[in-house]
C-alpha positions as a LaTeX table, in Angstrom:
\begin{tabular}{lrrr}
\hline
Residue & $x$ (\AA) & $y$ (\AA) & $z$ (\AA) \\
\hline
Unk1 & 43.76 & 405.94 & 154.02 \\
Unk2 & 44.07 & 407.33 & 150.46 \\
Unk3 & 44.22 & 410.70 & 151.70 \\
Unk4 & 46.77 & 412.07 & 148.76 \\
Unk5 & 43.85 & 410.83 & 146.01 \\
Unk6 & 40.78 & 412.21 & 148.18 \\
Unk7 & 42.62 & 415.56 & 148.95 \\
Unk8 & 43.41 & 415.96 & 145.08 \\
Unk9 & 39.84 & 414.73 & 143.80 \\
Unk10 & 38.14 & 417.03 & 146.15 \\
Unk11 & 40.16 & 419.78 & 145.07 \\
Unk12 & 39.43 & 419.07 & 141.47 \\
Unk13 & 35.94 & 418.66 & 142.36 \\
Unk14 & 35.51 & 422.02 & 144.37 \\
Unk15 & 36.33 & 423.54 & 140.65 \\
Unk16 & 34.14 & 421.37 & 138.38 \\
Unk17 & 30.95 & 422.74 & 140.35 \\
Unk18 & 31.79 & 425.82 & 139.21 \\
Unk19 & 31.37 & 424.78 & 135.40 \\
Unk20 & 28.26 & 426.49 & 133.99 \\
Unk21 & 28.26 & 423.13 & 131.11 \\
Unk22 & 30.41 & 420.82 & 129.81 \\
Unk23 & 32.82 & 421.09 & 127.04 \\
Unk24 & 35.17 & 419.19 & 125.66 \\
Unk25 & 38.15 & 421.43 & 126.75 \\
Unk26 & 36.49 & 421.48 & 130.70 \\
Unk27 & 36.43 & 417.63 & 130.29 \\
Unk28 & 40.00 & 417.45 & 129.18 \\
Unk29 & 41.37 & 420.04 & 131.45 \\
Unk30 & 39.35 & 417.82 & 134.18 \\
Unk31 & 40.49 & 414.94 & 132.79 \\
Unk32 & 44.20 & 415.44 & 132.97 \\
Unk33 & 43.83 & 416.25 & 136.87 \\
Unk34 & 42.24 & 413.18 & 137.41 \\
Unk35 & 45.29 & 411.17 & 135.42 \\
Unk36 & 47.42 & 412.74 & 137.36 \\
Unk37 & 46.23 & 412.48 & 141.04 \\
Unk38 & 45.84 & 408.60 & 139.85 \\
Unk39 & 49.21 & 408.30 & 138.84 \\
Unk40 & 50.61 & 410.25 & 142.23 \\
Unk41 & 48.40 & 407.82 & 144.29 \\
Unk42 & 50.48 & 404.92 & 142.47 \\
Unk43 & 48.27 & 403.59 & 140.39 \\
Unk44 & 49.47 & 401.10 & 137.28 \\
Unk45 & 49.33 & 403.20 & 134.52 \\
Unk46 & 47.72 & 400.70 & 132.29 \\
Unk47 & 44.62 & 401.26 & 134.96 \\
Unk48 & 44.92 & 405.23 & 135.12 \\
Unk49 & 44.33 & 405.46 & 130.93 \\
Unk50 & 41.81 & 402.84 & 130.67 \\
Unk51 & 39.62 & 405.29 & 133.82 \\
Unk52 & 40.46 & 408.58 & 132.14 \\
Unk53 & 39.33 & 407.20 & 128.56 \\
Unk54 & 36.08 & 405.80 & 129.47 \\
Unk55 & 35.62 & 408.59 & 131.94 \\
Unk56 & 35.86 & 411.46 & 129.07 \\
Unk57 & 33.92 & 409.30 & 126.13 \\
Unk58 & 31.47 & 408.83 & 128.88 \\
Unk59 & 31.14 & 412.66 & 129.81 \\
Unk60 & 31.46 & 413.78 & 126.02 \\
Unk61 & 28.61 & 411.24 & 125.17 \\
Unk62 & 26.14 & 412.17 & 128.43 \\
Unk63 & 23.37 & 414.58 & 127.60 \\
Unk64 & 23.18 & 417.09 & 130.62 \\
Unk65 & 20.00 & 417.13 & 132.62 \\
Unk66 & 18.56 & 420.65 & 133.23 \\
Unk67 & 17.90 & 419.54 & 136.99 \\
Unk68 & 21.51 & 418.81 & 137.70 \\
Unk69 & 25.00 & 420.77 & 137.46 \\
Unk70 & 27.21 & 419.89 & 134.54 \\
Unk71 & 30.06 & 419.52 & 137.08 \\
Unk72 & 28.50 & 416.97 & 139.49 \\
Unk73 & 27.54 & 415.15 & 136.41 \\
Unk74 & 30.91 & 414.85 & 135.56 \\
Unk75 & 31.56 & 413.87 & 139.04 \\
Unk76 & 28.97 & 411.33 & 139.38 \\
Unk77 & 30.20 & 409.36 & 136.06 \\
Unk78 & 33.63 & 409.47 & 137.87 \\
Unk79 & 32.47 & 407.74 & 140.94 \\
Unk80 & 30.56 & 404.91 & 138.66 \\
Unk81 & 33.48 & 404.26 & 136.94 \\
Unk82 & 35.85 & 403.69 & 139.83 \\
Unk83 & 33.22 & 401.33 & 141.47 \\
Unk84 & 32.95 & 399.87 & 138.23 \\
Unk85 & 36.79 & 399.15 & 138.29 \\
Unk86 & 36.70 & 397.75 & 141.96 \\
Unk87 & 33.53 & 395.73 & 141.85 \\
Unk88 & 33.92 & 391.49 & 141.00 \\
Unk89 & 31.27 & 388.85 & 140.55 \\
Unk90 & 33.04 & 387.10 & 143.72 \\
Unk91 & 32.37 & 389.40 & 146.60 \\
Unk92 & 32.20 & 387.35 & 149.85 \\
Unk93 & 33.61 & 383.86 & 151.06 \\
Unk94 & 32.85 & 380.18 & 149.77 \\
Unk95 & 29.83 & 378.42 & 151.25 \\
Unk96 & 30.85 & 375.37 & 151.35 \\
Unk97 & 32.00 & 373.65 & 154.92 \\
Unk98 & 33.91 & 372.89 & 156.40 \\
Unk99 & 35.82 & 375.59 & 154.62 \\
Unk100 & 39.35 & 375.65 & 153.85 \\
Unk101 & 41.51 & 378.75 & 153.70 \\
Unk102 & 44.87 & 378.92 & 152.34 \\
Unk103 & 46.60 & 382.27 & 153.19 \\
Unk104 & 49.48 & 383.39 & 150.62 \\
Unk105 & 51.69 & 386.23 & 150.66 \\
Unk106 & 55.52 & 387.52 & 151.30 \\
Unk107 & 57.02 & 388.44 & 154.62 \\
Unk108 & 55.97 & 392.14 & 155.89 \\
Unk109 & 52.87 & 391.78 & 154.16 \\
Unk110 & 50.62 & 391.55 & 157.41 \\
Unk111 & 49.94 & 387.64 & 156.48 \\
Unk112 & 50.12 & 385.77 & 160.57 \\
Unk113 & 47.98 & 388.88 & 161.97 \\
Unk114 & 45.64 & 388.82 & 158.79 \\
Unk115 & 44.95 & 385.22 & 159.31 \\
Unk116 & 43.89 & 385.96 & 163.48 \\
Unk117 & 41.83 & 388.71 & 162.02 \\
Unk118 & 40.36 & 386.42 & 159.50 \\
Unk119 & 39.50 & 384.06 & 162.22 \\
Unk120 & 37.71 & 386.68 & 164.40 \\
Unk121 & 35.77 & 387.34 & 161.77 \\
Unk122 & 34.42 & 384.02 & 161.12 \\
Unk123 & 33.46 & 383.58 & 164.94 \\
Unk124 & 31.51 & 386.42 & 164.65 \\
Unk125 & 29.83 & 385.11 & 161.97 \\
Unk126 & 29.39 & 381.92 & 163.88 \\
Unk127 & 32.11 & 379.77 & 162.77 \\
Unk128 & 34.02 & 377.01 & 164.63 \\
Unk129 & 37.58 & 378.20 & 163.46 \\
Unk130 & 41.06 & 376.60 & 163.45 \\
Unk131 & 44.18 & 378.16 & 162.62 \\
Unk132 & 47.08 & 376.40 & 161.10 \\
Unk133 & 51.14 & 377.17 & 161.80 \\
Unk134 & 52.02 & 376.19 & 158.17 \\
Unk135 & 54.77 & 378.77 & 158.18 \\
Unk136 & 57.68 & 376.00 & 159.07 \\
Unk137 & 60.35 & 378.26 & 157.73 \\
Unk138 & 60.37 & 381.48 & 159.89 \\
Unk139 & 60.81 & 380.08 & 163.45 \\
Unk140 & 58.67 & 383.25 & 165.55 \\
Unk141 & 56.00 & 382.56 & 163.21 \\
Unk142 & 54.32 & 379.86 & 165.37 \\
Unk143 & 54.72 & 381.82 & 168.60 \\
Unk144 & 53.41 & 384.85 & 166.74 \\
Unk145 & 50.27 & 382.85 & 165.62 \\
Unk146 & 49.75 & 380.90 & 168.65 \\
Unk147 & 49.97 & 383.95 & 170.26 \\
Unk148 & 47.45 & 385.99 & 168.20 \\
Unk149 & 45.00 & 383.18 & 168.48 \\
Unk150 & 44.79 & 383.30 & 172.18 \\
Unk151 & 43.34 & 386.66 & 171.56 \\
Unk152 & 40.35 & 385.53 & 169.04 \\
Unk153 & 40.18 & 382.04 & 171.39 \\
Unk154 & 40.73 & 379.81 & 168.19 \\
Unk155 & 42.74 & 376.61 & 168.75 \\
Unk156 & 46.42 & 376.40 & 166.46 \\
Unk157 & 47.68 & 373.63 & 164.92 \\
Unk158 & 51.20 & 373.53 & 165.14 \\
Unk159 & 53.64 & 371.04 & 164.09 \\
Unk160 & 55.45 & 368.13 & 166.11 \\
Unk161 & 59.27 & 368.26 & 166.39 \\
Unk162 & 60.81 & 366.46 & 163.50 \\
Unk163 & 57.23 & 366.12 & 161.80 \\
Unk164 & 57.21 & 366.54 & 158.31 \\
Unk165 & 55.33 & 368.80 & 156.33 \\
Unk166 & 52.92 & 365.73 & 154.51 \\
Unk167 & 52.68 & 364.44 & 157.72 \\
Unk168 & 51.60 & 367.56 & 159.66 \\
Unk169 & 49.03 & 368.40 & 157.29 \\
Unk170 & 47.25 & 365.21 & 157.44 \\
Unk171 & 46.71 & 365.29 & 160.76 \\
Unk172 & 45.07 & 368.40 & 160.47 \\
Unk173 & 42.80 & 367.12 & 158.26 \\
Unk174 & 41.90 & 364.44 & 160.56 \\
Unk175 & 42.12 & 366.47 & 163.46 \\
Unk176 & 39.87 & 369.38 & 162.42 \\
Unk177 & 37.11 & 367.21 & 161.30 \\
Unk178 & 37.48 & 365.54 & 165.08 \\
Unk179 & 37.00 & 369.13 & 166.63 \\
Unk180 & 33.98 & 369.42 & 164.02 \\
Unk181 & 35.64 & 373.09 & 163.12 \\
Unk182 & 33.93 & 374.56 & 160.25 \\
Unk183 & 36.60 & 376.34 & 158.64 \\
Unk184 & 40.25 & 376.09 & 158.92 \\
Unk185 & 42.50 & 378.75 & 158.15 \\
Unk186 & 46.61 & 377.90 & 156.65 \\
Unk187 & 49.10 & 380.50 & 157.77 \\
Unk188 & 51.94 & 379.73 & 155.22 \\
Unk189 & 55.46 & 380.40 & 154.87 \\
Unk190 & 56.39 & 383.91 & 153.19 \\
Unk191 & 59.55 & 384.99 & 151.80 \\
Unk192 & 61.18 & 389.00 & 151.60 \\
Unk193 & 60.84 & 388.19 & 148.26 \\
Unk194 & 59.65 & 386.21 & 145.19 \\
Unk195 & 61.61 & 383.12 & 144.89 \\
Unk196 & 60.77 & 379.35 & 143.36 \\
Unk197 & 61.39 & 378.12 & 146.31 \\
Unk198 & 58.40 & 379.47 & 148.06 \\
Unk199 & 56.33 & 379.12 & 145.06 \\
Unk200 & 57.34 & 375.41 & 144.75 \\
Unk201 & 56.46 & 374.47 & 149.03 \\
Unk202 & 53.21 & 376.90 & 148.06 \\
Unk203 & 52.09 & 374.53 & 145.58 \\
Unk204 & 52.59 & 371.51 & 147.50 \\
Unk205 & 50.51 & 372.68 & 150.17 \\
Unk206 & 47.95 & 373.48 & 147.93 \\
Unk207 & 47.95 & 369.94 & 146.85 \\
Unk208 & 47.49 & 368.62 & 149.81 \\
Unk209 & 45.00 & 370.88 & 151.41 \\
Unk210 & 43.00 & 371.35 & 148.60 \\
Unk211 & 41.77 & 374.47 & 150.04 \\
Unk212 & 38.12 & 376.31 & 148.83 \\
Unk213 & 39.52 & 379.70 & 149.37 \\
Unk214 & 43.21 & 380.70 & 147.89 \\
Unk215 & 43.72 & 384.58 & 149.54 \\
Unk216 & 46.90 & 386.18 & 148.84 \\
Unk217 & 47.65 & 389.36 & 151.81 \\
Unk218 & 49.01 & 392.39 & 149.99 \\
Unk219 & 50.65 & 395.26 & 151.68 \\
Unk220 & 48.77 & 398.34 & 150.72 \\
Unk221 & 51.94 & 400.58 & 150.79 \\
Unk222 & 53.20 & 398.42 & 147.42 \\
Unk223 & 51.46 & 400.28 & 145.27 \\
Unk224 & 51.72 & 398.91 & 141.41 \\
Unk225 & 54.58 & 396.75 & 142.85 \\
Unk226 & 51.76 & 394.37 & 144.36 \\
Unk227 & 50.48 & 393.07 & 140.70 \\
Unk228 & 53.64 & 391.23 & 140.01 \\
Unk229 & 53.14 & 389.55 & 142.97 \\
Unk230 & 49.60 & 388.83 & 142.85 \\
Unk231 & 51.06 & 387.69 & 139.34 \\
Unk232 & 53.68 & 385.19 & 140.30 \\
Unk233 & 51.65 & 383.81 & 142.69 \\
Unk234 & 48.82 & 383.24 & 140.81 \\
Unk235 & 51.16 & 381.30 & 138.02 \\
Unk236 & 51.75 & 378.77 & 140.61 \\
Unk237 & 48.16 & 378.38 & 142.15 \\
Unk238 & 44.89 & 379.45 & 141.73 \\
Unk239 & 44.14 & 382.72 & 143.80 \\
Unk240 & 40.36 & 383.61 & 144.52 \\
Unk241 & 40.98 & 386.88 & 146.49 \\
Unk242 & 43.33 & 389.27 & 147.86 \\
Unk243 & 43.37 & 390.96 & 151.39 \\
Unk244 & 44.87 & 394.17 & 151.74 \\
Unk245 & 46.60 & 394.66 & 154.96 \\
Unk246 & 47.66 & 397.79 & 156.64 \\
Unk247 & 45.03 & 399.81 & 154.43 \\
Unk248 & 44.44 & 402.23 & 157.22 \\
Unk249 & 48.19 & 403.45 & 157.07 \\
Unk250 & 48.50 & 404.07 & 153.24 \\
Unk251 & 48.01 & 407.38 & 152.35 \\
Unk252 & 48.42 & 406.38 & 148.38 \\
Unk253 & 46.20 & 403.40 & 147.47 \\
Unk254 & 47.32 & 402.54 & 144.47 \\
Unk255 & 46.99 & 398.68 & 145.29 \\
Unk256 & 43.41 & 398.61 & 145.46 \\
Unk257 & 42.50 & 400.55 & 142.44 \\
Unk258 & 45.28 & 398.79 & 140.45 \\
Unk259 & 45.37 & 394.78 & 141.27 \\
Unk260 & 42.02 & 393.48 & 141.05 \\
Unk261 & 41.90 & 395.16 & 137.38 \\
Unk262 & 45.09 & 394.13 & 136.05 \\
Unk263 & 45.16 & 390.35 & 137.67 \\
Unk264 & 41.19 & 389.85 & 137.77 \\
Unk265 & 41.99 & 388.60 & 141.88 \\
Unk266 & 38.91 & 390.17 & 143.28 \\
Unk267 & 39.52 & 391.99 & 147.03 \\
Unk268 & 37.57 & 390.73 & 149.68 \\
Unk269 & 38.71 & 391.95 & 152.81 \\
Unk270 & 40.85 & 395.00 & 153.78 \\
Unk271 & 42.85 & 395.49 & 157.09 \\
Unk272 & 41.74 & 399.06 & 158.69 \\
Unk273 & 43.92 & 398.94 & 161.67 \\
Unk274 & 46.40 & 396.92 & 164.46 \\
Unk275 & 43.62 & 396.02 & 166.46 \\
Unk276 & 42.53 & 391.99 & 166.05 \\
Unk277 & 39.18 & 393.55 & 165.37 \\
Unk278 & 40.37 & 395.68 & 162.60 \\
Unk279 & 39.19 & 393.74 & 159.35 \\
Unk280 & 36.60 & 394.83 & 157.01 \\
Unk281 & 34.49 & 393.12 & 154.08 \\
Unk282 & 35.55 & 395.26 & 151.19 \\
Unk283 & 32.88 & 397.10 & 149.62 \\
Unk284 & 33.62 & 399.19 & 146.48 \\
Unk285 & 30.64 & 401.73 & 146.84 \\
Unk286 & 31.75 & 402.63 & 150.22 \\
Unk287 & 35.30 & 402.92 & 149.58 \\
Unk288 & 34.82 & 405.04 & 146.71 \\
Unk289 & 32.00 & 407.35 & 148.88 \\
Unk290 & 34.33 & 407.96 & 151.12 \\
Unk291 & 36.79 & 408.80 & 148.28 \\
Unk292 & 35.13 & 411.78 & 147.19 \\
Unk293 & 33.91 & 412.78 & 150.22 \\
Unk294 & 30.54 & 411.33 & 150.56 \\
Unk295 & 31.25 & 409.42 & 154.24 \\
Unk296 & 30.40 & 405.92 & 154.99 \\
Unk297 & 28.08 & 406.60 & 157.66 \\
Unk298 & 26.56 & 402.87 & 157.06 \\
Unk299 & 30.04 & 401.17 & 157.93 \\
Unk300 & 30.94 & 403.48 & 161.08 \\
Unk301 & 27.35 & 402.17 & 162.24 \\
Unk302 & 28.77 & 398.62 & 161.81 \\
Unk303 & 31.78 & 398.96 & 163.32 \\
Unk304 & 29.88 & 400.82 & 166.92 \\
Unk305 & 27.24 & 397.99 & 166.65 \\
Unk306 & 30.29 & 395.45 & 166.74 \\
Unk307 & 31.74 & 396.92 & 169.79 \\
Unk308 & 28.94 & 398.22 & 171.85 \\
Unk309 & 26.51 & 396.41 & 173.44 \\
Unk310 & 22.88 & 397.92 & 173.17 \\
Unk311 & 21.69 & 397.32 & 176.41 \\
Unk312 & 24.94 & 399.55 & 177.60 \\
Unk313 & 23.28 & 402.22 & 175.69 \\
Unk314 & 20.03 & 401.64 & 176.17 \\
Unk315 & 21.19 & 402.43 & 180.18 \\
Unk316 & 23.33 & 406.11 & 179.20 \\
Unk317 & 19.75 & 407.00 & 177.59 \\
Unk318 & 17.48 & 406.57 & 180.07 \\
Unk319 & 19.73 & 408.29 & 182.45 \\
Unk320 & 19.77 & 410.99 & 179.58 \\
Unk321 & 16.24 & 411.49 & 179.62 \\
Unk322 & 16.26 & 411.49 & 183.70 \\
Unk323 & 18.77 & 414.02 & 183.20 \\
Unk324 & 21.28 & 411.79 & 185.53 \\
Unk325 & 23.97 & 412.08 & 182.62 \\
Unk326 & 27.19 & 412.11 & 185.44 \\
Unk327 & 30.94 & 411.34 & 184.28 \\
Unk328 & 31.01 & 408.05 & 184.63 \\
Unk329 & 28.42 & 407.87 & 182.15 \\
Unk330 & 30.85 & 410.12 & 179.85 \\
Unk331 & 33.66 & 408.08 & 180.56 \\
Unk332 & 31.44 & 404.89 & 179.06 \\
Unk333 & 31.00 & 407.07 & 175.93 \\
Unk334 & 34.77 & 407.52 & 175.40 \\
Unk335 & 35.98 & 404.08 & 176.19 \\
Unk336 & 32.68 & 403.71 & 173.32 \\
Unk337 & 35.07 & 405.61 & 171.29 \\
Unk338 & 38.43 & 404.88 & 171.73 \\
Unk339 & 37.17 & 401.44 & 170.91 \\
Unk340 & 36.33 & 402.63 & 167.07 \\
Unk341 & 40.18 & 402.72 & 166.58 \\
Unk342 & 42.14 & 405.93 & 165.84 \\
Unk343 & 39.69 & 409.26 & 165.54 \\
Unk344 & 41.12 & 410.26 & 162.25 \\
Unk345 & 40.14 & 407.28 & 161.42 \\
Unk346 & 36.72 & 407.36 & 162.33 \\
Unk347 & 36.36 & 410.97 & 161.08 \\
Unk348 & 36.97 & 409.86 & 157.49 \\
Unk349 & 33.64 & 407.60 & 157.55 \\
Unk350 & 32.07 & 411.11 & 157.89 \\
Unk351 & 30.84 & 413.25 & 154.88 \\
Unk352 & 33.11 & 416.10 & 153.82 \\
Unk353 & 31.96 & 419.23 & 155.87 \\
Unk354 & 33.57 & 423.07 & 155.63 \\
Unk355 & 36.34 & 422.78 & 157.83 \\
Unk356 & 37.20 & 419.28 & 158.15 \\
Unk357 & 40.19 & 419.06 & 156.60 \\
Unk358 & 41.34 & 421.63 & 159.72 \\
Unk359 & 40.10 & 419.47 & 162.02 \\
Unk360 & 42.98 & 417.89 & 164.45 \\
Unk361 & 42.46 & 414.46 & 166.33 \\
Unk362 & 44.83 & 414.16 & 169.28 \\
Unk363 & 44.30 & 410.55 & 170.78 \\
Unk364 & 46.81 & 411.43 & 173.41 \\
Unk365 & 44.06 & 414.39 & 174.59 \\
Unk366 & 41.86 & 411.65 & 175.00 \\
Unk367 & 43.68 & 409.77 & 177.52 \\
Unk368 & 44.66 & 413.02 & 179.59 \\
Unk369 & 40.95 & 412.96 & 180.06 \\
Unk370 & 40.14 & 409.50 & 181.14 \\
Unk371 & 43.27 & 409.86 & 183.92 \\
Unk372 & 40.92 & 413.25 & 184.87 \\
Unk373 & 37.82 & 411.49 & 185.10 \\
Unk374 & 39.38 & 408.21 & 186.86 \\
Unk375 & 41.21 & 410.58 & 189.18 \\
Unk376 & 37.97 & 412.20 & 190.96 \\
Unk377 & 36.11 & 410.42 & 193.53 \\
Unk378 & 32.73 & 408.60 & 192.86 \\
Unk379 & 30.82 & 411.43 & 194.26 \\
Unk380 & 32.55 & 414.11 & 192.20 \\
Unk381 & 32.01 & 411.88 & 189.27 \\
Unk382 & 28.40 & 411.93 & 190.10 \\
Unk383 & 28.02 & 415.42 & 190.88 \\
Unk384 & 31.05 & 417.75 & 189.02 \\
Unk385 & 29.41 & 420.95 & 190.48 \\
Unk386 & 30.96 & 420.06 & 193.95 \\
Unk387 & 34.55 & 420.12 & 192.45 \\
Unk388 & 36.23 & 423.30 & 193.99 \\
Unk389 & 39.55 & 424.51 & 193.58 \\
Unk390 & 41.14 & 422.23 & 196.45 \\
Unk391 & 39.68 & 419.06 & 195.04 \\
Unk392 & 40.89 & 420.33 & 191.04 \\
Unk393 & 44.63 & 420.59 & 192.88 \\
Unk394 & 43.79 & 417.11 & 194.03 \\
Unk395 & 42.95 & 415.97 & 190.53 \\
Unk396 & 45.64 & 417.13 & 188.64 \\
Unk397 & 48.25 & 415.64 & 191.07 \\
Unk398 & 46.55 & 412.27 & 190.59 \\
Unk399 & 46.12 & 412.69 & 186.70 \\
Unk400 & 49.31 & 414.48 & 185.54 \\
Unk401 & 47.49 & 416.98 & 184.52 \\
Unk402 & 47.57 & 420.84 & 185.03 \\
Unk403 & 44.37 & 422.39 & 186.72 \\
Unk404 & 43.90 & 424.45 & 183.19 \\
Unk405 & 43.19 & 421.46 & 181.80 \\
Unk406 & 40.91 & 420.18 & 184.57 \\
Unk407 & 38.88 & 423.75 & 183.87 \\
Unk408 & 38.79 & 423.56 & 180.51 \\
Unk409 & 37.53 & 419.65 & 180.04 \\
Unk410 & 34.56 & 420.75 & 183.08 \\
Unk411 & 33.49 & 423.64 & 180.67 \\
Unk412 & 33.18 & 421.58 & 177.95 \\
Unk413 & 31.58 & 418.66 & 179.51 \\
Unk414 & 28.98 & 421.41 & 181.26 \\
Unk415 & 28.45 & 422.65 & 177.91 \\
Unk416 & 28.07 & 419.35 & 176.46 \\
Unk417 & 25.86 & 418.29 & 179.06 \\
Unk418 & 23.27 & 421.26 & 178.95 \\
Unk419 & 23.04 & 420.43 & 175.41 \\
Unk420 & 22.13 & 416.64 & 175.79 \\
Unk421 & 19.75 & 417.99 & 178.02 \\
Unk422 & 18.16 & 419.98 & 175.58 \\
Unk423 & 17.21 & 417.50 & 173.40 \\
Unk424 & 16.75 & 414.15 & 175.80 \\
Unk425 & 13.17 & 415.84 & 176.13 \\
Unk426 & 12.47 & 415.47 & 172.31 \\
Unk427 & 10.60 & 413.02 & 171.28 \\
Unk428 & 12.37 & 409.59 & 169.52 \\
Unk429 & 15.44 & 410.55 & 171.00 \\
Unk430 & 18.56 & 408.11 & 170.54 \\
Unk431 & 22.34 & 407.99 & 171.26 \\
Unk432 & 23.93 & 408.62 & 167.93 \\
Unk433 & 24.74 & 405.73 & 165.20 \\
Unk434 & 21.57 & 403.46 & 166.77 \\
Unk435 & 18.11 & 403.26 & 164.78 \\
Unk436 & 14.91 & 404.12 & 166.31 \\
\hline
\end{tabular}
């Protein structure tokens, strides 16, 4: 996610806290990287000059404190601007209920999955949610739906054979209100690209739902290309938010820093992976933290509270502090982490450190060690010190693994666990990413 911008800003940054003060030919030179790492991330132009100009009048007006460097003053008016550019008075969903939400978008934009994800979402937040198969003109798209919402456990409304679109929609209404569901969620019909056609059955529906919520699903990967959407769409109905999908797979960004400014849609939500689970409240100051390098430590914390129960680690501790910490307990702590999503993922909620843009994730290294672990026998799970070279042979046939390997994850995980024996006997200790 947004790698290109964060590798170029952190570059640029790396030199600015080398500036003994600011001057208005540092500021310019600085200035001019900044337009252009914008402008190779895809940002609308009209977005990159209004940034860079309030950006330098800012710097060029800012008296520089003794206690700080002139360079991460520079950087720190940076940062306040960008949040500044992502940040709406509408951050969060309607309250009233039962809530209506029309989804909007083209085809390839994410929009079926986005609206399971959305769903999820509510239930966690304790909502009784419907989804609706609006999309009448793709003919998967009601299979696809019906099949996503099995997954979140949310009951689909589909239409009858021969049932027009009036009609279908009216039973929903009466129909949701029977199953007392407190929001309702309208998958509609996309096209591969803008026509009247689809803006015209759009507006219909709109008419007839009368929805609370209007969100239109953007593709990350469009770049400036996704505010003439946003755009047309909102010419035809009123749009009060945008989604971005497939955010975890754009290495740009453009969209985010360019659509909410130039259509004044705010961004609500933002799709972080494949996974059902992988949908995320969009927060501007934690975005842009992670941006330049800061880390989002509060969000990774959210997303391991979402998919770890406490009393499961409440149980690896105590065995921690008994000093009973055996591979099955390790094998708890990676299914804990394959969970997260992809490990480059999760590494970029963590603050920039020497040597972390070196750092290689292989998932597939991961799963070479789980067929290890699953491959030993309870007692050698228990006890790894009883694992000769017979039983490693053993192992590796079962695994598809080499022996080498076998060694070489045993070392580690001795090493590992002599250190979480070391400090289990320090007082307040806790698993990491859980409070005290």
């Amino acid at each position: 996610m947004l790698e290109l911008l964060q590798q170029k800003l952190q570059s640029l940054f790396k030199n600015l806290r080398g500036y003994g003060k600011l001057s208005e030919e540092n500021i310019s030179e600085a200035i001019r990287e900044i337009r252009l790492a914008l402008l190779a991330s895809d940002v609308h132009i009209q977005v990159v000059k209004e940034i860079c100009e309030e950006v330098k009048q800012k710097s060029l007006g800012t008296k520089v404190l003794e206690s700080i460097r002139p360079g991460d003053q520079f950087i720190k008016i940076f940062h306040d601007e960008l949040i500044q550019y992502l940040e709406a008075d509408k951050n969060g969903l309607s309250a009233d209920r039962p809530l209506r939400i029309l989804l909007c978008g083209l085809n390839g934009s994410g929009k079926t999955t986005t609206a399971a994800k959305l769903a999820l979402w509510c239930k966690k937040n304790r909502e009784r949610v419907g989804l609706v198969a609006a999309d009448l003109t793709r003919p998967a798209a009601i299979a696809q739906l019906s099949k996503l919402a099995s997954q979140v456990g949310a009951p689909v409304y589909s239409p009858q054979e021969a049932e027009k679109l009036d009609d279908f929609l009216l039973r929903v209404a009466r129909e949701s209100v029977q199953d007392r569901l407190s929001v309702v969620i309208y998958d509609t019909a996309g096209r591969l690209d803008l026509d009247e056609g689809l803006l015209e059955e759009l507006h219909r529906i709109y008419e007839l739902v009368s929805p609370q919520e209007v969100l239109i699903v953007i593709d990350s990967a469009t770049g400036q290309k996704g505010v003439d959407v946003v755009a047309a769409f909102r010419k035809k109905i009123p749009l009060t938010g945008l989604i971005l999908s497939k955010f975890d797979g754009d290495a740009r960004g453009g969209a985010a820093f360019s659509v909410k400014k130039v259509t004044g849609v705010p961004i609500l939500f933002m799709g972080t992976g494949e996974k059902i689970e992988s949908l995320e409240v969009f927060r501007p100051d934690r975005l842009v933290d992670r941006l330049f390098g800061f880390g989002d430590i509060v969000s990774l914390v959210e997303k391991v509270e979402a998919q770890v129960k406490e009393e499961s680690i409440a149980e690896i501790e105590k065995k921690i502090r008994s000093k009973q910490f055996g591979l099955d307990d390790f094998l708890v702590q990676l299914r804990i982490l394959k969970k997260l999503g992809p490990l480059e993922q999760v590494l970029s909620y963590l603050p920039a450190f020497p040597g972390k843009g070196q750092l290689t994730i292989d998932d597939k290294k991961l799963k070479r060690i789980e067929a290890i672990v699953l491959s030993m026998t309870p007692e050698e799970r228990k006890n790894p010190d009883i694992i000769n070279g017979k039983r490693k042979l053993r192992i590796s046939k079962g695994s598809g693994t080499t022996v080498t390997e076998i060694n070489e994850f045993l070392k580690r995980f001795d090493a590992v666990r002599k250190m979480i024996k070391k400090f289990s006997s320090k007082e307040g200790f806790k698993l990491p990413f859980f409070k005290n």
